[in-house]
N, C-alpha and C positions, 0 to 999 in steps of 0.2 A: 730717526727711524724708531717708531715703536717695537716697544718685547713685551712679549705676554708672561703677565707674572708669572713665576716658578718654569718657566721655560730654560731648558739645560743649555747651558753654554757647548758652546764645541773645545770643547779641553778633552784630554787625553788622561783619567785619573791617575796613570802612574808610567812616569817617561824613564828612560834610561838617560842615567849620566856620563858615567862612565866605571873605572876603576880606582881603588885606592889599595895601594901595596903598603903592607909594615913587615914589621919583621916576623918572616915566617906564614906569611897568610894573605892571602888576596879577598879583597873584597869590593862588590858589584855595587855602584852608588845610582839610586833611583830618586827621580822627584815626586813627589805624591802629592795631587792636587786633592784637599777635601774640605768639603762645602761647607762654609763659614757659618755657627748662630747669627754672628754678627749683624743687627741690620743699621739703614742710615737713618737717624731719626733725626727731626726737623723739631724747630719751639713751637707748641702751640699756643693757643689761647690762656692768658691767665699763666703761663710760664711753662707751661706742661708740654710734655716729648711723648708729640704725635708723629705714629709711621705716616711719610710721605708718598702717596700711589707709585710714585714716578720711581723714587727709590727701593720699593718692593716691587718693580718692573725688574729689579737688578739680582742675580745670583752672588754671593761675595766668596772665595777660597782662599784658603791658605796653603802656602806651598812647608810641603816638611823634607826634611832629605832623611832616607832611609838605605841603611847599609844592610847586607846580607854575605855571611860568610861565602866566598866560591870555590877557595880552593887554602889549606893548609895544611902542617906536618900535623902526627898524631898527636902532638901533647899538646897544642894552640889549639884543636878540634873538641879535645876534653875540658880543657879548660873555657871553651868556651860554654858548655853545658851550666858552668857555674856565674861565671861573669857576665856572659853573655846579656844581651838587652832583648832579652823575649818578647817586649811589648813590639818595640822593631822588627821582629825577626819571629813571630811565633812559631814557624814552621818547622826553626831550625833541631830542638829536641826530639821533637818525634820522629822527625826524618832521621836523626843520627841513629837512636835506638831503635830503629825499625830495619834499617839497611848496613847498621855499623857490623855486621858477621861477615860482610862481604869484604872487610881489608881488615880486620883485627878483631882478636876473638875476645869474647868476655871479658876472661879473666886477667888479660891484659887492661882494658880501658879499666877494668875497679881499681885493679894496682895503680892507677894513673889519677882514679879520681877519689878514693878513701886517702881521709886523711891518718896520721897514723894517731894514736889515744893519746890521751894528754900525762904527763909525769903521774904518779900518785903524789897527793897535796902531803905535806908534813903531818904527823899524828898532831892532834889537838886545832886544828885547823879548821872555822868553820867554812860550811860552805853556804854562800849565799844564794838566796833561789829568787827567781822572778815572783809578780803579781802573780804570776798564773800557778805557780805553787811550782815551775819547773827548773832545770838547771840552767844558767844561762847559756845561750847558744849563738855565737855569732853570725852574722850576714851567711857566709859562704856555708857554714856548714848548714842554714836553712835550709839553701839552693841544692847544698848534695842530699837532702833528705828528701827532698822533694822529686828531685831527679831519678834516686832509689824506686819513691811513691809510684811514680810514674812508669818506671820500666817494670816494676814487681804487678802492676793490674793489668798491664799493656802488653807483655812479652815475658810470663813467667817462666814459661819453656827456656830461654835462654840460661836460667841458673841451673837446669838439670845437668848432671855431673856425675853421676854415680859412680863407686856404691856413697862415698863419703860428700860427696854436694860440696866442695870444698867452698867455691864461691858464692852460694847461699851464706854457707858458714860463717864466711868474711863478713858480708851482707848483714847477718843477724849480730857480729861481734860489736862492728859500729854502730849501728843502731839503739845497742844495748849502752853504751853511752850516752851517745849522743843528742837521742828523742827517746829515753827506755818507755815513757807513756805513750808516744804517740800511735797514730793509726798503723804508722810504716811499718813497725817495728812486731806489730801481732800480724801482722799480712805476711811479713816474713817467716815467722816462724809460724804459722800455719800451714804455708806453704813447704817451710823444710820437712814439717811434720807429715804431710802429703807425701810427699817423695820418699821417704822412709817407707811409710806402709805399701807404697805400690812395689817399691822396690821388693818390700817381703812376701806381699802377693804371688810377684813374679817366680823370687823363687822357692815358693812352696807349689806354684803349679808346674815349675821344672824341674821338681823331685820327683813330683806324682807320677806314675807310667802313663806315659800316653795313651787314649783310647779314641779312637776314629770313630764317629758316630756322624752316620749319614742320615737325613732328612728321610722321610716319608717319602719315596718317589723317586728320590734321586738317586742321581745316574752319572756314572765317571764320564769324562770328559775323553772320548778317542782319540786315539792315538794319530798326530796327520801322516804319518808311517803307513797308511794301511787306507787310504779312500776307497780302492776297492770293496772292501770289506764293510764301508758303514751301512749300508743295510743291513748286513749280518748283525751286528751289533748290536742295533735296534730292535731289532727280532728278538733278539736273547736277552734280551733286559726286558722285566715284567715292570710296568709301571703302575705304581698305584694313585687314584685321587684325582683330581680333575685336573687338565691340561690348562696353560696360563691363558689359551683364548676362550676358551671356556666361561670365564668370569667377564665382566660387563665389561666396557670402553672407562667409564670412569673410575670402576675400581683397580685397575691394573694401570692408568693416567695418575691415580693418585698413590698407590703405594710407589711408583717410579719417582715420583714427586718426594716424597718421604722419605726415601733413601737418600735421592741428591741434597734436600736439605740438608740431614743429618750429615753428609760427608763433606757438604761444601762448608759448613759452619762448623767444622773443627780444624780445615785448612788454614796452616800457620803462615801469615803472607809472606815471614823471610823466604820458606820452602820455594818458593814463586819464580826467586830473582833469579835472573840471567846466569850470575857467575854460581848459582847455586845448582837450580835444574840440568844446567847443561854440562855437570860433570858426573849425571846420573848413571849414564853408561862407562866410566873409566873403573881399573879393578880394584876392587876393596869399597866401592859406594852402592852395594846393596842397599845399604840403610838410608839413602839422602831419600830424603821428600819422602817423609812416606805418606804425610798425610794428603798431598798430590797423589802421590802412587794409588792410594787408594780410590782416587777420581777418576783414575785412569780404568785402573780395573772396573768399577761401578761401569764407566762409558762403553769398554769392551764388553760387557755383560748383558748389557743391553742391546748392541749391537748383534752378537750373539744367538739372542730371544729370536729375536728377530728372524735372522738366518735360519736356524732350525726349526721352528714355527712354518716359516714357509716351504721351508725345502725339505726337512725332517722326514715329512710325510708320505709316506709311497702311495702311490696306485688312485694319486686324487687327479679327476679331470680337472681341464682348465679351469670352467668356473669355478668350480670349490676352491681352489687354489685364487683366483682373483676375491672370493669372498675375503680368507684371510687380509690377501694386500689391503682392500677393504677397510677390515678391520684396523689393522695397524697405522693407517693412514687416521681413522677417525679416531684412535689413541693419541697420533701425533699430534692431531688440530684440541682433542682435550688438553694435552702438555701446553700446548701453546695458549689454552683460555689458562690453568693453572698458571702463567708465564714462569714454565720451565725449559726454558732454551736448553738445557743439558742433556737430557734425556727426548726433546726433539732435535735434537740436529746427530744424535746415535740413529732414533729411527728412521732419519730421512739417510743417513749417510749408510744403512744397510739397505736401503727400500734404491738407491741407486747405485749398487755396488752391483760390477759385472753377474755376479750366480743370480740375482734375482733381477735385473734392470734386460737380461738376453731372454727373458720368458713373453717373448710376444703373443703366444698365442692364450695367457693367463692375463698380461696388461691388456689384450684387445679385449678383455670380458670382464674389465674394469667399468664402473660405469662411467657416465660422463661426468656427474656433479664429482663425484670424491677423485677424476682425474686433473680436477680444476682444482680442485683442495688442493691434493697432492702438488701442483704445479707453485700456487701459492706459495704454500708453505717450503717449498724450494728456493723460492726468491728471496726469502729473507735472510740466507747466508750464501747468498752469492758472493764469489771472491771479486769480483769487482769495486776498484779504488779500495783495497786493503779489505775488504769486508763494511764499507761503508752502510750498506741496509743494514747489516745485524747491528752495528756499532748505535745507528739512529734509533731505532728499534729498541734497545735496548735503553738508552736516553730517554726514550719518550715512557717507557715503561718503570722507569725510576722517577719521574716527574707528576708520573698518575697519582693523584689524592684519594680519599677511600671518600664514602658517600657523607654528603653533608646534609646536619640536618638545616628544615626551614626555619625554627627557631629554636633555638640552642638553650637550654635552662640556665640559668646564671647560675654561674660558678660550678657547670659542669666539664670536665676534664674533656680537652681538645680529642678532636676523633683521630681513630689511631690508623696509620698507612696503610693502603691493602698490602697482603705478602707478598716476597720476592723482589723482583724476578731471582732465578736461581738463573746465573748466567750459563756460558760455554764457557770452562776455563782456559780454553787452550788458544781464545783470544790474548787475556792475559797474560800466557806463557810467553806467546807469540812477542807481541810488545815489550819485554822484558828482557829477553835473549836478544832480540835487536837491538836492545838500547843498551846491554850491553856488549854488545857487538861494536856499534859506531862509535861509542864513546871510551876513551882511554881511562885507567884508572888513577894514573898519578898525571902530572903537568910536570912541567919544567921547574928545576928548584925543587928535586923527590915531595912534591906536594901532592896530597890527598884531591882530587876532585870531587868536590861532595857536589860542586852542582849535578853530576852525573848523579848522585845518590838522591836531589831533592827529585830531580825526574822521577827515578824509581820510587820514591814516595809519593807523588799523587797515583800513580797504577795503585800500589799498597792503599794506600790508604782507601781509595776507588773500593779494593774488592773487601777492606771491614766495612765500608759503608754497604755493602750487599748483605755482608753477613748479620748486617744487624734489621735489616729490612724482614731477613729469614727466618727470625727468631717471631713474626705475627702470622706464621704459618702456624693454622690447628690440624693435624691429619694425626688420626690413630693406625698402627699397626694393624694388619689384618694376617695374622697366621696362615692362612691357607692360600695367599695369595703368593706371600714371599718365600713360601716351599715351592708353589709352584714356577717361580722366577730361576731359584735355584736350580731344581730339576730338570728344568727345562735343558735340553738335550744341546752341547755345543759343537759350532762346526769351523773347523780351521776354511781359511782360507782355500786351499788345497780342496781339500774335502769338500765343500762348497762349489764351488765352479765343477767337480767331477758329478757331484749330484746333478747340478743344473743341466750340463749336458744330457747326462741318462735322461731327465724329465722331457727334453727338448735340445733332442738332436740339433749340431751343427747343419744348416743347409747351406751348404760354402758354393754348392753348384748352381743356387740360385740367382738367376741374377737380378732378381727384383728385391733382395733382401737387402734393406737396409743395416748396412755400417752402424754396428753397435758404439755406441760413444763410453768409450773404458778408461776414464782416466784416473787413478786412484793416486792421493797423497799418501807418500810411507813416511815414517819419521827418519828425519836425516841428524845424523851422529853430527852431535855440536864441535868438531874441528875447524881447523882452520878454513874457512872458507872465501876470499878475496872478493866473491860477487856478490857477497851481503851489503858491502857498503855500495855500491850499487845500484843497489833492490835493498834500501832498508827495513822492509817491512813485508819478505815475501811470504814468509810462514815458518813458523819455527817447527811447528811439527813434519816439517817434508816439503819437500820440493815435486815438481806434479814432473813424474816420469812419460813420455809417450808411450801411449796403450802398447801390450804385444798382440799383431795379427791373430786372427782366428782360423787354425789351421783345423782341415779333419783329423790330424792326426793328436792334438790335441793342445792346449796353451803353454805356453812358458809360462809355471806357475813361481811368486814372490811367496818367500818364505816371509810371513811377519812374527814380529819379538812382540809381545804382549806386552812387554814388562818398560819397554821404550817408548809406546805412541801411546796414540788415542786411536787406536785400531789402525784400520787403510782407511782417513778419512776421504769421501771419495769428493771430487770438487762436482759442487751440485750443477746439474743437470736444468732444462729448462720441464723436466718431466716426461714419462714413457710416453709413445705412441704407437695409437692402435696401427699394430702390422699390417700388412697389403696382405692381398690372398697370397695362401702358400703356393710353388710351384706344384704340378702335379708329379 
């Protein structure tokens, strides 16, 4: 039978073996098929070794066996950071230092992997120094210098400590031995030196007296005590300076952009994990994740804009009111050319939230093209099969290359990737809380699971690979727009849906009136929950509750925690439609 040269064999690049146990640690044995230089050369003419066609018809591989730590106690899991076979196993360091907070803190693995300082030598003692003019340093303590290297560019937040940093401390003691020239060793201590000053920062601005200083415009946020009342409210507050629709589609697409940036690229991925996030609500973890927290708030905020933008407004007819929707619709589809999923899937999960998705006679004076937009850009975070369109969607948007040129100048620098995407993070949240959910944290034999931990490192690693995407975003700040974000008037839930009635009365007596479709996800308190395993992948931020009927006398309104979700994400919609004639 012929084969066409360089034609791939049917092999399987990397098979499972099986297991290999020692003492104290399991580990996963794979084969690894990879393709051979090797060719078959034949004699030719005159003695000489010429390739033979027949035999370059042929692929050649070599098989290598490759071991991966799966599961051991703490001190075989540190120790392997040092002995370990990286070349085998690259994956294994950064997965440890990325996910190692989640079974043992800091300051335990140092005491685990510093070794302690060597005796002082005898006076008159010389000491002999390498070629390289330094002290000598054996094999293992390279690997822990390196390991240090590595976790000090990688995960500096891990060594804050305050007010004394002790484990920096530690960090800068060995080093000062150990490598006192090398790189590690000024990374540290520049780093300790950082910590210090913020620390004095902080508190020299927690002596100073406080002073409340509100924006240009802005306006407190009502109380959801009192819906009655929000018009009132609104009346008595004078606002000054242009309202946030006021300014173009692309300027208010791009400062949304600019925030998400900024907040998604200082998210620290440990914050992310499963056993991390999901102890955000228990008492005494105000402070977990805050640099999530802060996405969170950002995604409520916008949410928010949203809400009050449309409903804010008293005394507007329909169309004026379908102008905004409008509006916000074509903000949403600029998020989406900017590819910032974050900041569109707030405005699409406000634009299909009961107060504004029950106004038919404002959707019916939507046009036709931006109701087709709107429908679009609905489909793209459909929860169907997990979220499988956003999940592609987002794949294929991390695979886009920026513009190439026709011919390239030699020896000019490769073109650089367009920005983004700025994901949804509460996809990632979602995947992380489930995994670990399903998966246990020790094995039998008190052994550490770290395959569960390599899992959590491709999501981790997934979302630096984003953040680094984030950093070829160029957008400037615009002052007048981000007061106007601010100011922009907020509305509770409560408060919302009481507005939306007033605008557009309940007609419960009609019976042509189409069944409002109200499904909203709240975020569900991470306990114990038995039907996650299940549904492993139903949604970390809430579980979709059956709507409450629409009474005349008014809804059963859901008090939301701001401070728990990602608002009331609502599950999208195939998009509004234009209502049937009212009853008379």
């Amino acid at each position: 039978m012929d084969r066409t040269a360089g034609k791939d064999l049917a092999l399987a690049p990397l098979q499972d073996w099986g297991e290999e146990t020692e003492e104290g640690a399991v580990f996963s044995v794979s084969l690894r098929r990879q393709l051979s230089q090797r060719s078959s050369p034949r004699e030719g003419p005159g003695g000489s070794q010429a390739s033979s066609p027949a035999a370059d018809a042929f692929l050649h591989y070599r098989t290598s066996k490759v071991r991966a730590l799966r599961a051991a106690r703490l001190e075989r899991l540190v120790g392997e950071l040092v002995s370990g076979d990286h070349e085998q196993d690259p994956g294994f360091v950064p997965a440890f230092l990325a996910t190692h907070r989640a079974f043992v803190s800091t300051a335990r693995v140092l005491g685990l992997l510093l070794p302690p300082p060597p005796p002082p030598l005898p006076p008159g003692t010389e000491i002999k120094k390498t070629e390289a003019g330094g002290l000598p340093v054996n094999k293992n303590l390279r690997a822990v210098v390196s390991v240090l290297g590595s976790w000090l560019r990688d995960h500096p937040q891990d060594f804050r400590a305050p007010p004394a940093h002790s484990d920096l401390g530690s960090v800068c003691t060995f080093l000062g031995w150990a490598a006192p020239a090398g790189r590690e060793a000024r990374e540290a201590e520049k780093l300790l030196g950082d910590f210090l000053e913020e620390d004095e920062r902080k508190q020299e601005d927690e002596e100073q007296p406080e002073a409340w200083t509100v924006p240009p415009g802005a306006t407190q946020t009502p109380r959801p005590d009192s819906p009655e009342g929000c018009w009132e409210e609104e009346e008595a507050v004078a606002r000054e300076g242009p309202e946030l629709l006021d300014f173009s589609v692309d300027e208010v697409a791009e400062q949304l952009t600019l925030m998400d940036v900024e907040l998604f690229s200082r998210v620290r991925p440990c914050e992310c994990l499963g056993s991390v996030w999901s102890q955000r609500d228990r008492p005494g973890a105000a402070g977990t994740a805050p640099t999530v927290r802060a996405t969170v708030t950002q995604f409520n905020m916008v949410i928010g804009c949203v809400l009050g933008s449309v409903l804010g407004a008293q005394g507007l007819a329909a169309p004026q009111r379908a102008q905004r929707l409008e509006k916000w619709i074509r903000i949403a589809q600029r998020c989406r050319e900017l590819r910032n999923f974050s900041s569109l899937r707030a405005i699409l999960s406000a634009l299909q939230s009961n107060p504004i998705y029950r106004l038919k006679r404002s959707w019916g004076a939507v046009s036709r093209e931006r109701l087709s937009t709107f429908r679009k850009l609905s489909q793209i975070f459909s929860d169907e099969n997990n979220h499988l369109s956003s999940r592609e969607i987002l794949s294929q948007e991390e695979a886009t290359e920026g513009p190439q040129e026709e011919d390239p100048l030699p020896g000019s620098l490769p073109p650089k990737l367009p920005p983004g995407p700025v994901p949804y993070l509460g996809t990632f949240l979602t995947d992380l809380v489930m995994l670990d959910t399903a998966l246990p944290d020790m094995l039998e034999g008190d052994l550490i699971n770290f395959e569960k931990r390599r899992k959590e490192w491709e999501i981790l690693a997934h979302i630096q690979q984003l953040q680094k995407r984030c950093r070829n975003y160029c957008l400037s700040p615009r002052t007048p727009i981000l007061v106007a974000l601010r100011a922009q008037r907020q509305l509770s839930e409560e408060q919302s849906y009481h507005v939306s009635r007033v605008i557009e009365p309940p007609a419960a007596s009609c019976p042509s009136s189409p069944r409002i479709r109200r499904r909203l996800s709240l975020t569900k308190r991470l306990k114990s929950c038995p039907e996650r395993r299940a549904h492993p992948l139903v949604g970390v931020l809430g579980t979709p509750r059956p709507p409450p009927p629409v009474f005349p006398q008014g809804p059963r309104h859901l008090v939301l925690e701001p401070e728990t979700l990602l608002l009331a994400v609502p599950r999208p919609l195939q998009g509004p439609r234009a209502p049937p004639p009212s009853c008379p």
